[in-house]
C-alpha beads as a LAMMPS data file, in Angstrom:
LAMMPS data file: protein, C-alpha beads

119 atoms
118 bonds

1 atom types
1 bond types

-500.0 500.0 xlo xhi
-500.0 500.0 ylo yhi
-500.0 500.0 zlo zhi

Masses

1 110.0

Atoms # bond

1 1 1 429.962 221.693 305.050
2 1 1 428.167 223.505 307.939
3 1 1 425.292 225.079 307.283
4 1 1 423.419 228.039 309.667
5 1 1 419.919 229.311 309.311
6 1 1 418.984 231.649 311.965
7 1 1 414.782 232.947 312.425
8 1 1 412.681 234.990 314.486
9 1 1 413.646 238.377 313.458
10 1 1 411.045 241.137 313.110
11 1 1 409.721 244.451 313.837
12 1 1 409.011 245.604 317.500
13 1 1 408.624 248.446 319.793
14 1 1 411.277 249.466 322.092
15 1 1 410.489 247.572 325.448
16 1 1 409.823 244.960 323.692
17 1 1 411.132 241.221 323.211
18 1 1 412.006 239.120 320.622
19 1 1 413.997 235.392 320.391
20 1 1 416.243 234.321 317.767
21 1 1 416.586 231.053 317.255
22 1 1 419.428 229.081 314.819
23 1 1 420.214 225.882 313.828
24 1 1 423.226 224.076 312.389
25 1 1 422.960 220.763 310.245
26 1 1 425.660 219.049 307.861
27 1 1 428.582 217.071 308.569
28 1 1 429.388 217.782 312.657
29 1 1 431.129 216.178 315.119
30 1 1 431.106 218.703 317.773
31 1 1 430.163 222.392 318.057
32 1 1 433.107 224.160 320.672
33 1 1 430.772 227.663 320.772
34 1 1 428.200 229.449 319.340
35 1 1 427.041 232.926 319.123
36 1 1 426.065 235.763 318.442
37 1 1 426.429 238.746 316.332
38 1 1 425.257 241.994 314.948
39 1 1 426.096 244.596 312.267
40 1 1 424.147 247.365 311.590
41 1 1 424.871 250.051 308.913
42 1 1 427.637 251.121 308.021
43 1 1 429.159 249.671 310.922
44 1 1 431.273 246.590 311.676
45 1 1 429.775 243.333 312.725
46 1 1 430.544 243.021 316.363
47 1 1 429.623 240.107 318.811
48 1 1 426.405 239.939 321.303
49 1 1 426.610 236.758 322.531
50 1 1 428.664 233.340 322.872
51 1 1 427.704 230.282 324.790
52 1 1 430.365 227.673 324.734
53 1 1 429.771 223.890 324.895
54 1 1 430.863 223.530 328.912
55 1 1 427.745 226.555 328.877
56 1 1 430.172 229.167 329.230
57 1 1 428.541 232.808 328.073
58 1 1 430.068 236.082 327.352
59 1 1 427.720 239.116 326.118
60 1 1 428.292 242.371 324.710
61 1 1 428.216 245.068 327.859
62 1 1 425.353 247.011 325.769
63 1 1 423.303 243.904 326.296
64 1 1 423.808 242.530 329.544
65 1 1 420.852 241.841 331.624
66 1 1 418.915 242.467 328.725
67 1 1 419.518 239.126 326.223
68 1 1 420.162 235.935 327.526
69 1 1 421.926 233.141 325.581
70 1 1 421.189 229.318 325.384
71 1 1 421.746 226.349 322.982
72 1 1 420.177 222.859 322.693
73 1 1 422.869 220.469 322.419
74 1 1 420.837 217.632 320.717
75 1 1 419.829 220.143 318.319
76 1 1 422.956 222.031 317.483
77 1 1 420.641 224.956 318.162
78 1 1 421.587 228.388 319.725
79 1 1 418.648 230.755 321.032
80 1 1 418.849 234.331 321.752
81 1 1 416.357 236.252 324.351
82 1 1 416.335 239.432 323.794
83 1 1 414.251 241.405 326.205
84 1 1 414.114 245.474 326.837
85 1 1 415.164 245.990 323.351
86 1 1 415.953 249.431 322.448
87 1 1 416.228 251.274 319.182
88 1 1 420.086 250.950 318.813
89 1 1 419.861 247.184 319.077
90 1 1 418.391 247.233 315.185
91 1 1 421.144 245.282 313.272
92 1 1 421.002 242.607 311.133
93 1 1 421.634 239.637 313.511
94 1 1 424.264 236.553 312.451
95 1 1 424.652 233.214 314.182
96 1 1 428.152 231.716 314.247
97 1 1 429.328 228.157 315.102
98 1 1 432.499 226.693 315.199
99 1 1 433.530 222.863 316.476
100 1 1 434.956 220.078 314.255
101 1 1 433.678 218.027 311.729
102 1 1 435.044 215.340 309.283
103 1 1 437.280 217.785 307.521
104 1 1 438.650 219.542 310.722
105 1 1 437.778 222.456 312.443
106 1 1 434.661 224.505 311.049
107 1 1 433.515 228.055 311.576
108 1 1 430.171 228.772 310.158
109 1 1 428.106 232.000 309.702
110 1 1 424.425 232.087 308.705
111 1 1 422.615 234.553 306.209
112 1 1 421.073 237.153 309.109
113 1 1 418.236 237.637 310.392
114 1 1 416.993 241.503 310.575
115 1 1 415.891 242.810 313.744
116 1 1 414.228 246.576 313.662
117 1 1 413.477 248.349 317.272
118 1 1 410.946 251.372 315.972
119 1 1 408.012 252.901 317.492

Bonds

1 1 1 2
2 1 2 3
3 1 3 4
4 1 4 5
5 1 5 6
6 1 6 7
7 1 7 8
8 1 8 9
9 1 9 10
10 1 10 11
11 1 11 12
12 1 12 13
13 1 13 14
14 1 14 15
15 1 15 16
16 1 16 17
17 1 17 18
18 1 18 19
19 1 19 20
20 1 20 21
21 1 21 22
22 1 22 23
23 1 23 24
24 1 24 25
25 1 25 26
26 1 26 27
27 1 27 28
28 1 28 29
29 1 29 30
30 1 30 31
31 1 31 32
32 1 32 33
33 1 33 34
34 1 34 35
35 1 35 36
36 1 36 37
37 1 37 38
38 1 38 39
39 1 39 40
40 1 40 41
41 1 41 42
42 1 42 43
43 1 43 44
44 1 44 45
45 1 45 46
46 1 46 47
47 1 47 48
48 1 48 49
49 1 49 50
50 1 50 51
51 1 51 52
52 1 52 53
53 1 53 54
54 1 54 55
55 1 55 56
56 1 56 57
57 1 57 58
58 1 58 59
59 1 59 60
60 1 60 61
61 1 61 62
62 1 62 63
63 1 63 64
64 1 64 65
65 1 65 66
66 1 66 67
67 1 67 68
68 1 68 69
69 1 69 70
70 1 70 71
71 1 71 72
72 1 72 73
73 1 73 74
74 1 74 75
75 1 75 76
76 1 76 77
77 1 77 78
78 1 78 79
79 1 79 80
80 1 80 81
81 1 81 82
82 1 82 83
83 1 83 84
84 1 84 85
85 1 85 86
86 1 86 87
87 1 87 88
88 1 88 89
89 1 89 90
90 1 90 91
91 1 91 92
92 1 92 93
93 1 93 94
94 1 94 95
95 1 95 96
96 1 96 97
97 1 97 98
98 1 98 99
99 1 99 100
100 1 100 101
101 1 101 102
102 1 102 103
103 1 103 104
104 1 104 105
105 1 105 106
106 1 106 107
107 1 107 108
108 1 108 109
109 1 109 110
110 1 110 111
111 1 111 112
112 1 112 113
113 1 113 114
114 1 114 115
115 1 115 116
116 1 116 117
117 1 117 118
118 1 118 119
């Protein structure tokens, strides 16, 4: 089993920056791509970022050139940047991995991380 806990969540001002960070441990052989996502209320949970292992990234067009996207190999870490944030970026944040371990393919969510833009 693949566990997920993501940090750095907070309060902050609009213009402001924050970085998410997330970490996988348990039973992996590989991680194929991890990301990104958000779900604030009463909305669906919709992706913001994914950073695949050959460093491949896709982001949401509401937060291009605004977030960048990273991950630390070694660590089975992903990172998220988030710079110029603006009110509708509050969401409760989720880090997602998926790659193969000794059971077979894994997908793995974490527990969220709440991020509130608010002057």
């Amino acid at each position: 089993q693949v566990q997920l806990v993501e940090s750095g969540g907070g309060l902050v001002q609009p213009g402001g920056s924050l970085r998410l960070s997330c970490a996988a441990s348990g039973s992996i052989f590989s991680i194929n791509a991890m990301g990104w996502y958000r779900q604030a209320p009463g909305k669906q949970r919709d992706v913001v970022a994914v950073i695949t292992s050959r460093d491949s990234t896709n982001y949401a067009d509401s937060v291009k050139g605004r977030f960048t996207i990273s991950r630390d190999d070694a660590k089975y870490a992903v990172y998220l940047q988030m710079n110029s944030l603006k009110p509708e970026d509050t969401a409760l944040y989720y880090c997602n991995a998926r790659g193969l371990g000794p059971a077979g393919s894994f997908g793995s969510w974490g527990q969220g991380t709440q991020v509130t833009v608010s002057s």
